[in-house]
C-alpha positions as CSV (number, residue, x, y, z in Angstrom):
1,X,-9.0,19.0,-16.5
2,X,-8.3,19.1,-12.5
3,X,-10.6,15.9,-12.6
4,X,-8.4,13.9,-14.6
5,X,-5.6,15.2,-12.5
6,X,-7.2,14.4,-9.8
7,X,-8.1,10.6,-11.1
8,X,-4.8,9.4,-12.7
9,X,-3.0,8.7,-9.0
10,X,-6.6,7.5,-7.7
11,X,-6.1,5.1,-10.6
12,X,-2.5,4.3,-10.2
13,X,-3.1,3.2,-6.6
14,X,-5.6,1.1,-7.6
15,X,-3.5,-1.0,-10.0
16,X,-0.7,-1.2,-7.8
17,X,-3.9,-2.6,-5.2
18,X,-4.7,-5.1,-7.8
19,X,-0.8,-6.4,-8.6
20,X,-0.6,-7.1,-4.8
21,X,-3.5,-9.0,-4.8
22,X,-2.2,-10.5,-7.8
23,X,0.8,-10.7,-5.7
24,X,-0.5,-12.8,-3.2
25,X,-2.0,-15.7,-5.5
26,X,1.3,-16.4,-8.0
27,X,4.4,-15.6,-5.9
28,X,5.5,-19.1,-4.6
29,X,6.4,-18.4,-0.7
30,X,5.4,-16.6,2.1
31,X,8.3,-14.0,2.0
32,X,8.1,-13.1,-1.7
33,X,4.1,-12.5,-0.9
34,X,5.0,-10.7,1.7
35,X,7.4,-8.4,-0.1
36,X,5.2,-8.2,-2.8
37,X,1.8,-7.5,-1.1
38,X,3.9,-5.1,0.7
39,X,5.5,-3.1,-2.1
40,X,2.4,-2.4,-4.1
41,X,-0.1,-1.7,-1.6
42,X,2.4,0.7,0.1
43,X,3.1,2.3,-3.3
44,X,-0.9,2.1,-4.0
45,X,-1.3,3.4,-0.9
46,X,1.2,6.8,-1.5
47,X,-0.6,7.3,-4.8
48,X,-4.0,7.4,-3.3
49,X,-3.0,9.7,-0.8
50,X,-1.7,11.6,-2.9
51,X,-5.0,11.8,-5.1
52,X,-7.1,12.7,-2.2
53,X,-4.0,15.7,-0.9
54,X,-4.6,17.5,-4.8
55,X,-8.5,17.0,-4.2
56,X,-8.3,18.9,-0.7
57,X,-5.6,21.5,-1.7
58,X,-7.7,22.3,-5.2
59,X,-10.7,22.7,-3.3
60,X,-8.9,25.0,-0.7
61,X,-7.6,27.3,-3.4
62,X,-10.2,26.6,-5.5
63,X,-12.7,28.1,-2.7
64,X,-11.0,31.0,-1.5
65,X,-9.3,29.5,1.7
66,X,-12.5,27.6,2.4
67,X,-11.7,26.9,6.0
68,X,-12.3,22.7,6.3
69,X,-10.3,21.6,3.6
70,X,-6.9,22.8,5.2
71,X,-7.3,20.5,8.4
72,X,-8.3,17.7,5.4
73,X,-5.3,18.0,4.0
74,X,-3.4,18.3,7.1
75,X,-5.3,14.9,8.1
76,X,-4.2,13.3,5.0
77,X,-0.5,14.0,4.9
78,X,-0.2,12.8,8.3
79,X,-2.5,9.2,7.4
80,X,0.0,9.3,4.5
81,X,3.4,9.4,6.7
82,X,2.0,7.1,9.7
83,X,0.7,4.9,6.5
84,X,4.3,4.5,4.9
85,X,6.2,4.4,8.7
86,X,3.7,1.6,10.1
87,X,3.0,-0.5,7.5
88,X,6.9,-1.4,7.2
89,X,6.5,-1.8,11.3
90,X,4.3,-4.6,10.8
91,X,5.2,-6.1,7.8
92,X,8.7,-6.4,9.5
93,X,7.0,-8.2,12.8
94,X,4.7,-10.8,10.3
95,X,8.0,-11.7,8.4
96,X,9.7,-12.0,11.9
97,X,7.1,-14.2,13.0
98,X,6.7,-16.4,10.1
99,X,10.8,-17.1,10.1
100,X,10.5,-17.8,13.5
101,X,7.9,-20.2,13.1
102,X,9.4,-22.5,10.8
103,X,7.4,-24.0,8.0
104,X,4.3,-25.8,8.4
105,X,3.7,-29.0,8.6
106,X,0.9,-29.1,5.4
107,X,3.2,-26.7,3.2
108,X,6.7,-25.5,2.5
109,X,8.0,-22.2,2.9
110,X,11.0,-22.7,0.6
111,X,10.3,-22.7,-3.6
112,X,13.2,-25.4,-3.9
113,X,11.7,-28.0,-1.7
114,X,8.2,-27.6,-2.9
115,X,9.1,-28.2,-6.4
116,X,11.3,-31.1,-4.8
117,X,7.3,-32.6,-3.7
């Protein structure tokens, strides 16, 4: 039972993984890839994280206070928070970049004026 438990957010963050690679091939412009890429490897991200936080806090309760799974899961919640804060950082700072960039000269960053070609 604790294995399934411990499988079904491992899973979840996987599929969110796969919708924003998905993500990445069928949204039409840069910022909806972005924001889509962004949203479900962030969320895919939490859930994983969240998988491997059960796995260390059942194996530290699960082992009588065994001593290296409490600095595990210290480890993980604070890969977890620096994950969520950081990732928006930068995603913020690529978006800033590509809007300051203006569209390139092969392809159009707008979905009205590539349909327009």
């Amino acid at each position: 039972m604790p294995a399934i438990l411990l499988a079904l957010p491992l899973l979840t963050g996987f599929l969110f993984g796969l919708l924003g690679v998905i993500a990445l091939y069928r949204f039409p412009d840069v910022y909806t890839r972005i924001q889509g890429e962004f949203k479900c490897l962030t969320a895919g991200g939490i859930f994983v994280s969240a998988s491997l936080l059960l796995h260390a806090l059942v194996s530290f309760l699960a082992d009588e206070g065994e001593e290296h799974f409490l600095p595990l899961f210290l480890h993980i919640l604070v890969a977890g928070v620096l994950l969520a804060v950081l990732k928006t950082v930068g995603v913020h700072a690529l978006a800033r970049a590509v809007f300051r960039s203006g569209p390139s000269a092969g392809s159009s960053s707008a979905p009205e004026e590539r349909r327009a070609s």
